[in-house]
Structures are given as C-alpha cells and as structure tokens.
C-alpha angles and dihedrals in degrees: 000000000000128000112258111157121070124262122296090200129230100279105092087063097047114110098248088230107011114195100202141015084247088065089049088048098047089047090048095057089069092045117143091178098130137351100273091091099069097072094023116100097222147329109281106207126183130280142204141062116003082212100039123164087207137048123186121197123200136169112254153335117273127222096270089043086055086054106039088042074232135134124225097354098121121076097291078050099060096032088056092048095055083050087059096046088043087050095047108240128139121252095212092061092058124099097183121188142143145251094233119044101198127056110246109202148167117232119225115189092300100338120096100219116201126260128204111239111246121218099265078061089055097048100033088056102042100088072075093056102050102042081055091061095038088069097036120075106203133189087205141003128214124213109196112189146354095291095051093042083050094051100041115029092031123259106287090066113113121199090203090058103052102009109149099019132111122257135179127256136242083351088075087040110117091223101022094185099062085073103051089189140139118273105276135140134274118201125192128210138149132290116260092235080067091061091047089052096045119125089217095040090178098055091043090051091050094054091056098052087045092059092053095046083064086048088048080046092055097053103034 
C-alpha cells in the first residue's frame, strides 16, 4: 500500500533512555518514521567508536550501503576513507553515520537510482540524529554535504559558503539543545559523491581533503 500520510517521524521508536549505540541500532531497524521504509531493505545506523573524537555526519544511505546495512561502504565510502588516511587522521577515533537512515531511491528498469532526502525525511529522522549524539562525546563533528548541513546547521546553511572553517558547536546547531554537549566545533565539507561527480575529479579530491586536514588540525 502506498505511503499517504505524511511522515510520523522516528521518535516513537526511539528507546526513551538508550545505554549504548548498540540499543539505538537495534530500535532503528523496526522504524516506520517515514515511507521509505517500505522499499528500503533495512535501516542502515551509524557505526564507529562509541567514544569517538571525530563524527562524521553524511545524507543517506546508497544503494550498497541498503544492501550491506552498512555506512559509507560503497564508492563514496572508500573514497572517503583514503581522504581520512591523506588528511591524517586516525580511523579508530571516527563514529560515521548519516542524516537519513534509509536509502530513498528512483527505479529505472532494475537499477535503484539515488534520491536526494526532502525535508519530511530530515525531520522525520532526526530523533536518530540526535539520540546518536546524546551518547557520543565528540571533540569535533563533520558535517559532510548539503543534507547533513540541512539537518544539522537549518536550511539556510550552505556547504559552499563556510566549508573548511571552524565553527562552534552546539552554539551553529539549528536546534542547539537538542545536543546538551560541551562546547566543541563543528566543520563542514562536501560530500565525497561530489568528488566522484566532479568534472575535475583530482582538484575536488584535493579540497576535501583539505577541509579535514583543518578537522585533523582541531583535535590534534
């Protein structure tokens, strides 16, 4: 039956006091938050340090990362992985998730072709979002792309305008107490699809890794 009501959002599902990010991850695999659960294959939750240094925050899940119940596995995945290891920091220190736990897609004849996340799937995730951050205690958060800049910094943030600064955080947060944390930094960047659908793949490539060289920077 198809979805036609809007979106009841995550919370519901969301363990009223969650111990662990393994709870969180167990609760998320049964959300109804919004429709695209219905033709996604699973939730896919964040993964990484429970005491990370370091989160990083992306859109969605792809379409390996659907299959696999995986983030950042696919070719973003990997290309974002060699940015890390170019820009010094240290993999063990990461918790990377995304905005957007479910992967929305097109179908074209057998191929799931990406969509981009509207805002009723931001806001009907981020309950997620922020429960993930309630148990994690970050020296620095990453936003990598327009969704998670959306999701995280309001919808007037562009990443073209302040990627690779410093920023404070809670204090940029759209909603800053919803993440009842000590004063740390927040930096934006691209996404690492962008740098596999630039034109000049090379030169893309080189700017993030730019940008987390300034995050390696900020926790060093």
């Amino acid at each position: 039956m198809p979805w036609t009501e809007a979106p009841v959002g995550a919370q519901r599902w969301v363990p009223p006091h969650p111990r662990s990010i393994d709870e969180l991850k167990s609760a998320a695999a049964d959300c109804q938050g919004c429709e695209l659960h219905e033709n996604a294959t699973q939730t896919v939750f964040g993964r990484g340090a429970p005491h990370a240094r370091i989160v990083f925050v992306g859109e969605q899940p792809g379409d390996i990362e659907d299959r696999q119940g995986l983030p950042f596995v696919g070719p973003a995945g990997r290309l974002l992985r060699e940015a890390v290891d170019d820009a010094g920091i240290d993999p063990a220190d990461l918790y990377i998730t995304n905005s957007v736990k479910h992967f929305r897609f097109e179908l074209r004849g057998s191929r799931r072709i990406h969509q981009n996340p509207g805002p009723a799937h931001i806001t009907a995730c981020r309950p997620w979002l922020v429960s993930e951050f309630a148990l994690l205690k970050p020296e620095l958060v990453v936003i990598l792309g327009a969704t998670a800049g959306k999701a995280l910094l309001g919808p007037s943030f562009r990443v073209t305008r302040s990627r690779g600064q410093l920023m404070p955080w809670p204090a940029s947060a759209q909603h800053p107490e919803d993440f009842p944390v000590a004063e740390i930094q927040a930096l934006a960047t691209i996404h690492p699809s962008a740098v596999l659908r630039a034109d000049d793949r090379e030169t893309a490539y080189r700017g993030l890794v730019d940008d987390l060289r300034v995050a390696a920077a900020a926790v060093a």
